[in-house]
N, C-alpha and C positions, 0 to 999 in steps of 0.2 A: 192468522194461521192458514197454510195451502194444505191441503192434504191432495194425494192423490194413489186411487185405489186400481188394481190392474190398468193400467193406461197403456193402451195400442194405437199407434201411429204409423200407415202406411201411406204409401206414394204407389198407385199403382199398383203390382207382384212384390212391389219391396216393402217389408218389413223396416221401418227406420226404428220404432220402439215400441218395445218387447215387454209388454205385462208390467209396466213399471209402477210402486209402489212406494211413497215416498212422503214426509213429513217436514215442512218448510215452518217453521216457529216462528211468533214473534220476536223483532231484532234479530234474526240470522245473520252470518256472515259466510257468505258460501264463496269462496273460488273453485270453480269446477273447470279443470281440463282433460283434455282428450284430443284422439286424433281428428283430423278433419273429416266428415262425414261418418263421423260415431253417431252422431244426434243430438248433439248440443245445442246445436240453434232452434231444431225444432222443438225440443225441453222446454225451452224459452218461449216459441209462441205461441205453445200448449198453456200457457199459463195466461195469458189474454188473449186466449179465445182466436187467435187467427189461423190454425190448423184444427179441423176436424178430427176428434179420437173416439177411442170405445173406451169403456172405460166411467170412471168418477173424478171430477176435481172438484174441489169444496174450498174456496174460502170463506174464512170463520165461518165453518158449516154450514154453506149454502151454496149449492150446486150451481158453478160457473155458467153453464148454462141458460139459469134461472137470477144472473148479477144482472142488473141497470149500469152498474157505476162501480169499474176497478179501480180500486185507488193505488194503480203501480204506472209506477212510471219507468219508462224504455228508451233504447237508442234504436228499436229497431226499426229501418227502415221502412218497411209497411205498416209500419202503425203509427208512422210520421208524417207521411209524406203527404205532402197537401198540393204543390202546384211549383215544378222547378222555375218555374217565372219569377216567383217570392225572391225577393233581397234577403239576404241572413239576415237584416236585422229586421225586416217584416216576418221571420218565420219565426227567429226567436223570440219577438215580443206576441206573437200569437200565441205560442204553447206559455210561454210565462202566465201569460194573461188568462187563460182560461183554466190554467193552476193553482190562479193566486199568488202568484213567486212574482217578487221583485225584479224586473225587467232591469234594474240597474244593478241587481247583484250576479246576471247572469252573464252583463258586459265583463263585468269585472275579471270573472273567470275569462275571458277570452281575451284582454289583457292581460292577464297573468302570464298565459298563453304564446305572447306575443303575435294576437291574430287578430287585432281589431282592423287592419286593414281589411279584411273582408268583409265587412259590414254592409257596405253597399253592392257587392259580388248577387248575381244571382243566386239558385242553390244548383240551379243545371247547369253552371259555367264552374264549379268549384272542380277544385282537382279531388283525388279518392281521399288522400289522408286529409284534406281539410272538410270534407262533407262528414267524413269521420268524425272528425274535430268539433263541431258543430251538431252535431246528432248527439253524442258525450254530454256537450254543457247542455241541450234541452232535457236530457235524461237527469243531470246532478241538479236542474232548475227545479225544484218541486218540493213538497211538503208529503208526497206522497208518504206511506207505510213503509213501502218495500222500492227498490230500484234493482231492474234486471237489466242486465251489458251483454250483449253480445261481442266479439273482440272487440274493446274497447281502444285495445291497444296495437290491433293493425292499421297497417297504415302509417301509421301516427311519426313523427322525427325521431329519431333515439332521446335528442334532446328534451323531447315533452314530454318524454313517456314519465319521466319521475313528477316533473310537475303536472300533469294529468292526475299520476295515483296521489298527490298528499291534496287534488282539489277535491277525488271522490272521497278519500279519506274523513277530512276537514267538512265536507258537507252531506256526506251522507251515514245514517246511521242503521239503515239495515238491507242488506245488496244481496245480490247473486252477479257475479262478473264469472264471464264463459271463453276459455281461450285456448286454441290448440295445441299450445306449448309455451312453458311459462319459464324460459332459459335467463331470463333478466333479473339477478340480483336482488335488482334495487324494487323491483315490483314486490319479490316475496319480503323482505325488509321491511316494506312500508307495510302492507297488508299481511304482517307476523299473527296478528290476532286471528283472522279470517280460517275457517276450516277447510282443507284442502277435501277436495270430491272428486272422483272420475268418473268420467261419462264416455262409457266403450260400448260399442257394439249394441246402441241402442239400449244400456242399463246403468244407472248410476249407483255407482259403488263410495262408500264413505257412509261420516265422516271420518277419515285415516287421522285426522289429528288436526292441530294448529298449525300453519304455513311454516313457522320457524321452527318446528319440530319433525316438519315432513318432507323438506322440499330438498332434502338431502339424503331420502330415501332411495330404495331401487324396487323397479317392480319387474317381474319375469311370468312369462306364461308356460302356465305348467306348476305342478306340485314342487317344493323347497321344503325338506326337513328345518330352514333357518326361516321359515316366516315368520313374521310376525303376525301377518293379516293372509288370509287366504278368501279369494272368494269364487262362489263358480259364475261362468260365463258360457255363452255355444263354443268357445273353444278349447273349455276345461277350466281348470282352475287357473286361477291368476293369483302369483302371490308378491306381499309388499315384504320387501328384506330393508334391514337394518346397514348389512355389510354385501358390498358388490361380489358375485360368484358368476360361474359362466353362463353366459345366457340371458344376463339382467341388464338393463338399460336404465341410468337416472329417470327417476318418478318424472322428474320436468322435460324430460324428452318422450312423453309418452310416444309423442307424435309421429316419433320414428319405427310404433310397432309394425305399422302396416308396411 
């Protein structure tokens, strides 16, 4: 379990997150979206330790802080990155290996994929959506507790994006995936079970529900006698409606608040 207690994250004069408060379970399933510089990513690398906050974070009650050894595994670029020199397939049998994961079950995904050509690619010569590609499979590589995504699914071909989510599906069993806007169908379909979260303006709000039961929601900013969720934010309330009225935007286009 993650707990974390008033958590503050600035950059500089900027406030990126605001007194955040929040309880991550064993086996979660979290999709959290928002708009681009709400603070999702940095949510993300408040949670192994690579931004500085005020604040508490505890996993199973032991202050981050004070861990040796997080058993969570990431695609985040700084917490991977070892030497663009590396061939993909010297970077992914590194992280395999010092995971325990099976270095031939991680090819596999990347045939699935249809991207074992890159194998012998540097990781500095790789284009965005295939280093993308390749950050993903080291991330689903593992035995870890928990796996946290940052957009897992930028970048990525339209055509991989479905077999990308049934490989995190199929091998992982308790996630956090972070994405700016989640317009693609077939991503809420696959990951039906997973509870939908937003992450605005530096606060996470949820859980609003199961994907298959949210993702055809509307959210408006500002007070709705038709909410069903209301929550407050620095810029008033935000509410989640069942039926689209003036002013509201589908839940999966958060993206377009700003």
């Amino acid at each position: 379990m993650i707990t974390l207690e008033n958590v503050s994250i600035s950059y500089g004069k900027s406030i990126v997150i605001k007194n955040l408060t929040a309880k991550i379970e064993d086996g979660s399933k979290w999709f959290i979206i928002g708009p681009n510089g709400s603070g999702k990513s940095t949510f993300l690398k408040s949670l192994i330790g690579l931004v500085n906050y005020k604040g508490i974070i505890k996993i199973n009650g032991i202050d981050l802080r004070s861990v040796k050894k997080i058993n969570i595994s990431t695609n985040i670029k700084e917490a991977l990155h070892i030497s663009s020199y590396l061939r993909v397939s010297e970077f992914i049998r590194f992280h395999t290996e010092i995971k325990g994961y099976e270095y031939s079950k991680a090819l596999s995904m990347l045939e699935e994929l249809k991207m074992s050509e890159i194998l012998p690619f540097k990781i500095g010569k790789l284009s965005t959506g295939q280093e993308k590609i390749v950050y993903n499979i080291v991330a689903i590589a593992t035995n870890s507790d928990l796996v946290i995504m940052d957009e897992p699914f930028e970048s990525v071909d339209p055509w991989r994006v479905e077999i990308l989510s049934n490989i995190i599906k199929k091998n992982v069993n308790s996630y956090i995936l972070v994405s700016h806007i989640i317009d693609n169908l077939t991503i809420s379909k696959i990951f039906n079970e997973a509870s939908l979260l937003i992450f605005f303006r530096g606060n996470l709000f949820g859980p609003i529900g199961r994907i298959e039961n949210s993702i055809n929601l509307y959210i408006k900013i500002g007070l709705s006698n038709n909410s069903i969720l209301t929550y407050d934010s620095d810029m008033g309330k935000i509410s989640i409606l069942r039926d689209k009225e003036e002013g509201s935007i589908p839940i999966y286009k958060i993206g377009e608040i700003l």
